[in-house]
C-alpha beads as a LAMMPS data file, in Angstrom:
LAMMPS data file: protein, C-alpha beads

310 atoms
309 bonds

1 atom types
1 bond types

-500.0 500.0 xlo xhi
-500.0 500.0 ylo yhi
-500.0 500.0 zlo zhi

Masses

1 110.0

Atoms # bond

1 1 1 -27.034 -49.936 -204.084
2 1 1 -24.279 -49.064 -201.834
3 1 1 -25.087 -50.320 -198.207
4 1 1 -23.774 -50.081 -194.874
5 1 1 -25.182 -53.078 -192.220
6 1 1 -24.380 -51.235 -188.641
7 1 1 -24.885 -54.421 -186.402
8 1 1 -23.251 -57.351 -188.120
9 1 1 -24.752 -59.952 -185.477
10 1 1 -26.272 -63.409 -186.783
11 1 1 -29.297 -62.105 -189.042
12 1 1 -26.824 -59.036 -189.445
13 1 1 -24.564 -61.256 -191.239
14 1 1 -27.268 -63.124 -193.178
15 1 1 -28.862 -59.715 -194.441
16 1 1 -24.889 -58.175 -195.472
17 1 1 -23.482 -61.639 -197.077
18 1 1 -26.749 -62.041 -199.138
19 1 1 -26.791 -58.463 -200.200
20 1 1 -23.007 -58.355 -201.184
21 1 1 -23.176 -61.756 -202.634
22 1 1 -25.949 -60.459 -204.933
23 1 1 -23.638 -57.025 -206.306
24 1 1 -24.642 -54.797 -203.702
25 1 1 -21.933 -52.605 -202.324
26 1 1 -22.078 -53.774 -198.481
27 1 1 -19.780 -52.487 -196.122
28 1 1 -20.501 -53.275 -192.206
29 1 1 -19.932 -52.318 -188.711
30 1 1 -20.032 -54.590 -185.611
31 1 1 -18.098 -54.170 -182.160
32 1 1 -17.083 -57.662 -181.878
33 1 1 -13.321 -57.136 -183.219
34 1 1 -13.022 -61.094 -184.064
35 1 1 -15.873 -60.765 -186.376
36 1 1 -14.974 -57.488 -187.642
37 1 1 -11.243 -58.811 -188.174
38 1 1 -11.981 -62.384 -189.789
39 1 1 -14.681 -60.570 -192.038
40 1 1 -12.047 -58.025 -193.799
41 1 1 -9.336 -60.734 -193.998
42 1 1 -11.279 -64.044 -195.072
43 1 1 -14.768 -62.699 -195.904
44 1 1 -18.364 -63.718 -194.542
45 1 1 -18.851 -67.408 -195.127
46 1 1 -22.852 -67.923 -195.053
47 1 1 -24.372 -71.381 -195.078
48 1 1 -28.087 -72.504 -194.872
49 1 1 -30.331 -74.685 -197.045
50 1 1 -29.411 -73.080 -200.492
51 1 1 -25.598 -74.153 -199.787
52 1 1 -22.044 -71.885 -198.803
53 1 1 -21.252 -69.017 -200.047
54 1 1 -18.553 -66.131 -199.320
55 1 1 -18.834 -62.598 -199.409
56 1 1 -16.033 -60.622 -199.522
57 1 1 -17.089 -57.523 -197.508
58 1 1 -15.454 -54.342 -196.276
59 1 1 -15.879 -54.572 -192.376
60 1 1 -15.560 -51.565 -189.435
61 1 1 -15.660 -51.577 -185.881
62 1 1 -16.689 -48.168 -185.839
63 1 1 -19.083 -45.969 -187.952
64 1 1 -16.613 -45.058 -190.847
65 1 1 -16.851 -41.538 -193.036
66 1 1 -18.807 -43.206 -195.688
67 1 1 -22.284 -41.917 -196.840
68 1 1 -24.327 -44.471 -198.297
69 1 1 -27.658 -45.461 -200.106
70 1 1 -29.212 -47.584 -197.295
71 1 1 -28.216 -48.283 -193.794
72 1 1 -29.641 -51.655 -191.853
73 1 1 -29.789 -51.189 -188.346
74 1 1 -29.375 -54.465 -187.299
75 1 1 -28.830 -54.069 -183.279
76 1 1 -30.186 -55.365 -180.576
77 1 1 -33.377 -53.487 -179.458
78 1 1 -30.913 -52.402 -176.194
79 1 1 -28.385 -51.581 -178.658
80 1 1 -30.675 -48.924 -181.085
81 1 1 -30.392 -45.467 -178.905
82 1 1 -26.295 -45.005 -179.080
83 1 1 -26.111 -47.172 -182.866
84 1 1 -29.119 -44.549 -184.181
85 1 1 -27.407 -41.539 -182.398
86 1 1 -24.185 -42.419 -184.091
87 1 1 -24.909 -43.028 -187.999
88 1 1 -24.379 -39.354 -189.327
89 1 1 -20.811 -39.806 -191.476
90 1 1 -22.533 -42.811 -192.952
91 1 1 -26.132 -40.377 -193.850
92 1 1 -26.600 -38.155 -197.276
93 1 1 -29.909 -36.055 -198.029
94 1 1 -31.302 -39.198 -199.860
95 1 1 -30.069 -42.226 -197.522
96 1 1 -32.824 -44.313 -196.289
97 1 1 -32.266 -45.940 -192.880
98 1 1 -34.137 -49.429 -192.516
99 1 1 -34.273 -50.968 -189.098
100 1 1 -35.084 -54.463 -188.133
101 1 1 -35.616 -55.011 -184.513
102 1 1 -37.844 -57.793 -182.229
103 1 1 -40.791 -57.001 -180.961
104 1 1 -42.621 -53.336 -180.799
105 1 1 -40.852 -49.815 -179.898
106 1 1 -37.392 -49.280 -181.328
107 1 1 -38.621 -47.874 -184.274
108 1 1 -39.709 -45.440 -182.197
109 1 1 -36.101 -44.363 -180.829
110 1 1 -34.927 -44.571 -184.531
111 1 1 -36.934 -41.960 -185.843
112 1 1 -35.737 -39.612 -183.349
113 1 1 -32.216 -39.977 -184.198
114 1 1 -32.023 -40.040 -187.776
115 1 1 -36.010 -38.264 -188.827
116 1 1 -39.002 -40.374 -189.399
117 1 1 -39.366 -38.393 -192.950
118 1 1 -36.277 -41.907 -194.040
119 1 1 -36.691 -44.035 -191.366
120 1 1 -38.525 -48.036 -193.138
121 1 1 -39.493 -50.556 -190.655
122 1 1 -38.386 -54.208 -191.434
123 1 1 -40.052 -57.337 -190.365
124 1 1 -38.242 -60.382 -190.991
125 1 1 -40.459 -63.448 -190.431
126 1 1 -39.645 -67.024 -190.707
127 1 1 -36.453 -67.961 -190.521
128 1 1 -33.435 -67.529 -187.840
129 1 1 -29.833 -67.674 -187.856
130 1 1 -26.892 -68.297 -185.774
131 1 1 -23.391 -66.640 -186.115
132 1 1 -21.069 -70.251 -186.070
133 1 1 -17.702 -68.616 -185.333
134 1 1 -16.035 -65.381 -186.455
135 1 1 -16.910 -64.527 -189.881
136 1 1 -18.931 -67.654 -190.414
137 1 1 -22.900 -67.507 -190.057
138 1 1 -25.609 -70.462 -190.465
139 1 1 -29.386 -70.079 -191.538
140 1 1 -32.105 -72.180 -191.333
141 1 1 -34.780 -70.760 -193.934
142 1 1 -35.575 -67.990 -196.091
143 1 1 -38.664 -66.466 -195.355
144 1 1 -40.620 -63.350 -195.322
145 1 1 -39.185 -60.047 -195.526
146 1 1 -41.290 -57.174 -195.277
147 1 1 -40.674 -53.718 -195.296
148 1 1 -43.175 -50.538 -194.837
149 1 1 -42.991 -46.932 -194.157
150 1 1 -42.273 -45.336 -190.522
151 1 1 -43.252 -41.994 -191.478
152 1 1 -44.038 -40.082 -194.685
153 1 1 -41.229 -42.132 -196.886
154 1 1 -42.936 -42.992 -199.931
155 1 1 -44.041 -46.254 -200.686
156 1 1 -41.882 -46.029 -204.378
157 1 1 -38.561 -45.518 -201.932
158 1 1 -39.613 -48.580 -199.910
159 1 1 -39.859 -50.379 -202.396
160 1 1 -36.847 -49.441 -204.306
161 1 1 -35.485 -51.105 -200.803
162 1 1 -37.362 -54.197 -201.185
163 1 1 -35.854 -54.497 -204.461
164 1 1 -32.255 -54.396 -203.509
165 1 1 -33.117 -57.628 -201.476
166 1 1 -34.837 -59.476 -203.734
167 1 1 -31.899 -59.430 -205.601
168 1 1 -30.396 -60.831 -203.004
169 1 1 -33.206 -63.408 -203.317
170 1 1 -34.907 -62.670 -200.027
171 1 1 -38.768 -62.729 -199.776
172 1 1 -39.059 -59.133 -199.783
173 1 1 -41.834 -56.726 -199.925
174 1 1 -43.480 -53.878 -199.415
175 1 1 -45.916 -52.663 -197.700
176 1 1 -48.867 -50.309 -196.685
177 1 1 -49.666 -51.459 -193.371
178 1 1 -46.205 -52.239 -191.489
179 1 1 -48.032 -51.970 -187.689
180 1 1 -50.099 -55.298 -188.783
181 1 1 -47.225 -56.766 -189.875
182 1 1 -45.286 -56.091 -186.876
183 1 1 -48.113 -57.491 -184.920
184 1 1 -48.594 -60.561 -186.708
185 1 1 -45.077 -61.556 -186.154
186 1 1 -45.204 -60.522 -182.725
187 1 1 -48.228 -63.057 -181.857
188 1 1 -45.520 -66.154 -182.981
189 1 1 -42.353 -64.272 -181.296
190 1 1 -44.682 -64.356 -178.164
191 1 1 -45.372 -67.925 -178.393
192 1 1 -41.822 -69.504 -178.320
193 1 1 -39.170 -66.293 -177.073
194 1 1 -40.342 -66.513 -173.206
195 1 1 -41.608 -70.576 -173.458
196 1 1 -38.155 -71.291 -175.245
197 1 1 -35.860 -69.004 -173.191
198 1 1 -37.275 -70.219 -170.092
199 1 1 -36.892 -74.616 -170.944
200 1 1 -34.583 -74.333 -173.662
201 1 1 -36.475 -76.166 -176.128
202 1 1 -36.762 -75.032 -179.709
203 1 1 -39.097 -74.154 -181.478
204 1 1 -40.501 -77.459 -182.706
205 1 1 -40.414 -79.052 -179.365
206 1 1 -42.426 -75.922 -177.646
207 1 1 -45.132 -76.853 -180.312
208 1 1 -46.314 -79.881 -178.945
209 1 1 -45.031 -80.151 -175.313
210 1 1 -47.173 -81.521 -172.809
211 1 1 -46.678 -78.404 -170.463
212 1 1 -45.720 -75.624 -172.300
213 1 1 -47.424 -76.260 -175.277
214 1 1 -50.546 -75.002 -173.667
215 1 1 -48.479 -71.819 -172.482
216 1 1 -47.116 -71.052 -175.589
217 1 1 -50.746 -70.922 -177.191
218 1 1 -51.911 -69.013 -174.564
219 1 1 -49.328 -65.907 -174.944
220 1 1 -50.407 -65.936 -178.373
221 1 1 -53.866 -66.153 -177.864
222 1 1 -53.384 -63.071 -175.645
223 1 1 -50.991 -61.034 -178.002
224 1 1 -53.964 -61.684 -180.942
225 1 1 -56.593 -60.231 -178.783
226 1 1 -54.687 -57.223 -177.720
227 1 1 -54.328 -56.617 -181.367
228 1 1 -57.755 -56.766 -182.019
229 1 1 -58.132 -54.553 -178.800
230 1 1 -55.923 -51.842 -180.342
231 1 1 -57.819 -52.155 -183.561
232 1 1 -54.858 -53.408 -185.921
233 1 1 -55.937 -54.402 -189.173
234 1 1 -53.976 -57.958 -188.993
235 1 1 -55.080 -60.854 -191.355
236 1 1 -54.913 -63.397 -188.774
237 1 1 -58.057 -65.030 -187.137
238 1 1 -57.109 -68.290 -185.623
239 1 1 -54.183 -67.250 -183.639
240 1 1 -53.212 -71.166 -182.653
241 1 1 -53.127 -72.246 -186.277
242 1 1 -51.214 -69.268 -187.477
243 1 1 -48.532 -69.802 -184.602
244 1 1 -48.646 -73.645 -185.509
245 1 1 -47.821 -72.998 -188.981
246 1 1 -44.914 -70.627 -188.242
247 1 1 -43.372 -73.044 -186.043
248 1 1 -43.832 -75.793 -188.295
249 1 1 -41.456 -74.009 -190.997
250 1 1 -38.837 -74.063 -188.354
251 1 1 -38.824 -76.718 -185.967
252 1 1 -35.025 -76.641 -185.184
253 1 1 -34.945 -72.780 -184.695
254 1 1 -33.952 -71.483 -181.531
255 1 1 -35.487 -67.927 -180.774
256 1 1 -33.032 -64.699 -180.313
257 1 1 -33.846 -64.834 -176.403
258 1 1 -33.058 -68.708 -175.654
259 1 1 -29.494 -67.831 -177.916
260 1 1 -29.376 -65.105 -175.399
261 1 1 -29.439 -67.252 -172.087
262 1 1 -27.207 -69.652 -174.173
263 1 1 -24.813 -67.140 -174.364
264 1 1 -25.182 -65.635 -170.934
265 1 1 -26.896 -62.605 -172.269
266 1 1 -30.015 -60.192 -171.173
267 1 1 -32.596 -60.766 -174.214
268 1 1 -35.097 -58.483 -175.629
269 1 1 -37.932 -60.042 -173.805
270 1 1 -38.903 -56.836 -172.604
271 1 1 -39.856 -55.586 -176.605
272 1 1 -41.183 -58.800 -177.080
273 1 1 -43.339 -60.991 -174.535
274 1 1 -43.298 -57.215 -172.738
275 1 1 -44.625 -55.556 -175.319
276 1 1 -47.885 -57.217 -175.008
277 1 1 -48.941 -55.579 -171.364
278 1 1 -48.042 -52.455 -172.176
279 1 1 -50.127 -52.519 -175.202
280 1 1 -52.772 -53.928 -172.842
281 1 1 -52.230 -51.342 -170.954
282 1 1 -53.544 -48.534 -173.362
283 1 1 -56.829 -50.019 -173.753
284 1 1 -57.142 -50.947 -169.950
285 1 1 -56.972 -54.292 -169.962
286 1 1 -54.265 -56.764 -168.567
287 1 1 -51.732 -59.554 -170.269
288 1 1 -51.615 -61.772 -167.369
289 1 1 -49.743 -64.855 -169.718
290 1 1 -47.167 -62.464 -171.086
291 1 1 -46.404 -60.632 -167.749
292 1 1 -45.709 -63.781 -165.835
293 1 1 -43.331 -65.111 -168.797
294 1 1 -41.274 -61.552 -168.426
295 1 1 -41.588 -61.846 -164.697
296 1 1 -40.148 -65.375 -164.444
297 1 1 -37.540 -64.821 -167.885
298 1 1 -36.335 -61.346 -166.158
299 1 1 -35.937 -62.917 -162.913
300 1 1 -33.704 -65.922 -164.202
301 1 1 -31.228 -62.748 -166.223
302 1 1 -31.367 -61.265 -162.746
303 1 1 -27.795 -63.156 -162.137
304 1 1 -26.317 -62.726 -166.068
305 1 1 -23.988 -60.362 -166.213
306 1 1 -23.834 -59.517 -170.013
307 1 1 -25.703 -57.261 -171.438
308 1 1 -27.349 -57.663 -174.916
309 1 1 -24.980 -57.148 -177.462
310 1 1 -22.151 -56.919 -174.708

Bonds

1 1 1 2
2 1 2 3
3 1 3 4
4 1 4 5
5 1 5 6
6 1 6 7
7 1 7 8
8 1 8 9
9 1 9 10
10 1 10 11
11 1 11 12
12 1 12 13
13 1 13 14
14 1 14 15
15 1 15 16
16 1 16 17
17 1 17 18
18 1 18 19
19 1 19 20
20 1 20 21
21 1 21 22
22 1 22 23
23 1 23 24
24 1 24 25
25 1 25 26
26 1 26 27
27 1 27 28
28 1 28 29
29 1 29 30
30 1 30 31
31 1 31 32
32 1 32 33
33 1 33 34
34 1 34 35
35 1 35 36
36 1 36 37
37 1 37 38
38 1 38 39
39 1 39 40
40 1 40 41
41 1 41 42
42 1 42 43
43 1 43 44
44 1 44 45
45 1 45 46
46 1 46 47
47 1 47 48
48 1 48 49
49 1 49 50
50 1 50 51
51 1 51 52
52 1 52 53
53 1 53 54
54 1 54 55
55 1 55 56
56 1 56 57
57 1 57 58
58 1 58 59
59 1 59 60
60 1 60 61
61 1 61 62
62 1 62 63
63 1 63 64
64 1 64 65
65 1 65 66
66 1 66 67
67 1 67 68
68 1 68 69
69 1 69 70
70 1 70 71
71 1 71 72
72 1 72 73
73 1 73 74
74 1 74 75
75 1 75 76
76 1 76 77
77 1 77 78
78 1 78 79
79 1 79 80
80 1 80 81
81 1 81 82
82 1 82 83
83 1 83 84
84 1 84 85
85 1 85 86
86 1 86 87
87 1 87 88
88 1 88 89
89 1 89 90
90 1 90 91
91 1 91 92
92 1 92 93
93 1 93 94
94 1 94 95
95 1 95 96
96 1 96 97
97 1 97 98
98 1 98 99
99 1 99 100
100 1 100 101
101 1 101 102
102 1 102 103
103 1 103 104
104 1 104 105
105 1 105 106
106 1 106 107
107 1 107 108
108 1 108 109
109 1 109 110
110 1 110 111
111 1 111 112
112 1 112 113
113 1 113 114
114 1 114 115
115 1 115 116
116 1 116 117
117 1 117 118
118 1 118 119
119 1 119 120
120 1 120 121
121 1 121 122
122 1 122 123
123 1 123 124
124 1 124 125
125 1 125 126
126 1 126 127
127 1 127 128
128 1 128 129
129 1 129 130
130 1 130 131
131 1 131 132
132 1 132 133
133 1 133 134
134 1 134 135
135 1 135 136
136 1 136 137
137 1 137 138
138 1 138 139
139 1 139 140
140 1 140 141
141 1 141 142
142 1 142 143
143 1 143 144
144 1 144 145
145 1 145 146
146 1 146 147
147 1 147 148
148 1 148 149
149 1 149 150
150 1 150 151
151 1 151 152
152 1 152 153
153 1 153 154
154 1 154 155
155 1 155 156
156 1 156 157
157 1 157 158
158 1 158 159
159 1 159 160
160 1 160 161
161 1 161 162
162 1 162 163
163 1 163 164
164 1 164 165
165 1 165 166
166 1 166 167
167 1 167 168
168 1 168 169
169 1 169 170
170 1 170 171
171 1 171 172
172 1 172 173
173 1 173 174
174 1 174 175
175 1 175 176
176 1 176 177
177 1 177 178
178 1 178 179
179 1 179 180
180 1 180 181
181 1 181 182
182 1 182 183
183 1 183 184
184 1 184 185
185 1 185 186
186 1 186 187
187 1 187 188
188 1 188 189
189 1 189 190
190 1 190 191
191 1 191 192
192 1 192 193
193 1 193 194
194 1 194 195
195 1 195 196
196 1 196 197
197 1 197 198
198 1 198 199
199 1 199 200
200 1 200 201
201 1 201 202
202 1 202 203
203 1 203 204
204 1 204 205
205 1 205 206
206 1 206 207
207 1 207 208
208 1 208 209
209 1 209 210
210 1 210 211
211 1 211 212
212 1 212 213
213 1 213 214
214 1 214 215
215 1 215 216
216 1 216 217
217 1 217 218
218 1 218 219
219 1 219 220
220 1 220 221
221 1 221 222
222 1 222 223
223 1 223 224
224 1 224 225
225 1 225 226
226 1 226 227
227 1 227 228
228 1 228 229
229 1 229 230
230 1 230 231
231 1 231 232
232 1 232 233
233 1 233 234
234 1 234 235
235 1 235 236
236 1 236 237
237 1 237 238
238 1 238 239
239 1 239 240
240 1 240 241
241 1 241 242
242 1 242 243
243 1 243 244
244 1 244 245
245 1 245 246
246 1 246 247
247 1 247 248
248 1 248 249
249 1 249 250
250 1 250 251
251 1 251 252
252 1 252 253
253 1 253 254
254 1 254 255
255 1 255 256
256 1 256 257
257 1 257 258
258 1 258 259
259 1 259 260
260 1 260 261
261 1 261 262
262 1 262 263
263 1 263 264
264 1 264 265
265 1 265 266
266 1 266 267
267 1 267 268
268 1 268 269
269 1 269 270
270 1 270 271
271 1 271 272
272 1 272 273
273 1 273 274
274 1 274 275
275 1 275 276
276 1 276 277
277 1 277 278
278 1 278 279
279 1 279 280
280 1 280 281
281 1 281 282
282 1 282 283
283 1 283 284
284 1 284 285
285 1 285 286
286 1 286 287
287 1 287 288
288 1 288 289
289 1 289 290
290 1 290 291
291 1 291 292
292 1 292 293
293 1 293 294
294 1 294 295
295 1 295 296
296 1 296 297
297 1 297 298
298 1 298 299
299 1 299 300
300 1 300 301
301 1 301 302
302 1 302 303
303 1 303 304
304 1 304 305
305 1 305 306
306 1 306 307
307 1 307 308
308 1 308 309
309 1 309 310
């Protein structure tokens, strides 16, 4: 499968180097120059638990005349309006166009860009990475992938896509019911992106912490319910235990947003922790936990003055 990953970031990097590594032709785009540059002269050096490997990879920092089999948009959730407005040279009649975003709503802005008739959604749950230095990326599991229809894309072209990354030997699946999916990961993100951001603990040490332990359980207790609220079909009915067992796989992970503050960056919070009052919202009901964890994360980004993916 010939495929183009626009968004080359840390999981960006994990999703291209796997797939090229596996005989998949990847090409990829990403606006950092350094990473763009020491990709096309040295290759993508990925590390993790299954050892090293390089992938030599062609690499843009621009959207190049190229049509391809599958595009990954791999942005930032502030990033997806201009990178979906700008993926036409890379788009045939038959390209699919997966994106994999945090939290709820991109998707959304996606489909009006490129057509929800090829737009999959991709959840990937379970593991994190970290981009080490130009052209060099670590990852710290291999979990869940899982991919499912936006529109009217049939589930035999979805999982044609899943395919392509199980070669890659990713977790990968399809599915009927992406919404529960989405939601399901959204009750963990909840629990550590605001808790984590906000101390800068990881993941493991939010789990059991005297003070925002109790938090953390509590903005996933709330993102369950609203769920339930909104009448998605997800398979999860202790909320604590799920969110303790997804931790658990991870301890050492740091969540996208607390990388974020790290880095001096605006985070997604807004798609993630946010997503849960606005959901509220449409059943007429409130998401008191979640809204103070955006209130206090935004006010802390108030003085950053990099914007995600900047």
């Amino acid at each position: 499968m010939k495929v183009a990953v626009v968004g080359c970031g840390a999981m960006g990097s994990v999703y291209a180097g796997r797939l090229s590594t596996a005989g998949h032709d990847v090409l990829v785009v990403d606006r950092w120059v350094d990473h763009v540059n020491a990709i096309a002269t040295s290759g993508l050096r990925i590390s993790g638990p299954d050892g090293e490997q390089v992938a030599s990879i062609r690499a843009f920092s621009a959207i190049p005349d190229e049509v391809v089999d599958l595009v990954i948009l791999a942005v930032k959730a502030s990033d997806v309006p201009a990178a979906a407005a700008s993926l036409g040279s890379l788009m045939g009649d038959d390209t699919v166009v997966l994106t994999i975003q945090n939290g709820l709503g991109s998707a959304d802005e996606v489909a009006r860009h490129v057509g929800a008739d090829r737009l999959a959604v991709g959840i990937a749950s379970g593991f994190g990475a970290s981009l080490v230095a130009p052209g060099q990326v670590n990852h710290n599991a291999m979990r869940a992938m899982r991919f499912g229809a936006y529109g009217d894309l049939s589930f035999a072209v979805v999982d044609r896509v899943a395919e392509a990354w199980r070669t890659a030997g990713f977790d990968a699946l399809a599915v009927d019911d992406i919404a529960a999916m989405q939601w399901e990961k959204l009750i963990c993100n909840v629990a550590f992106s605001a808790p984590c951001a906000l101390t800068g603990l990881t993941v493991g040490e939010v789990l059991d912490h005297d003070e925002m332990g109790p938090v953390s359980r509590a903005a996933a207790i709330e993102a369950w319910e609203m769920a339930k609220a909104r009448g998605i079909a997800i398979a999860v009915d202790d909320p604590v235990a799920f969110v303790r067992d997804f931790g658990a796989r991870m301890p050492a992970a740091k969540p996208s947003a607390l990388l974020d503050h790290e880095a001096g960056r605006v985070s997604e919070i807004a798609l993630i922790n946010g997503a849960i009052p606005r959901e509220a919202a449409k059943v007429g009901r409130l998401a008191p936990v979640n809204a103070t964890l955006v209130a206090l994360v935004r006010t802390r980004e108030a003085g950053f003055g990099v914007r995600p993916g900047s």
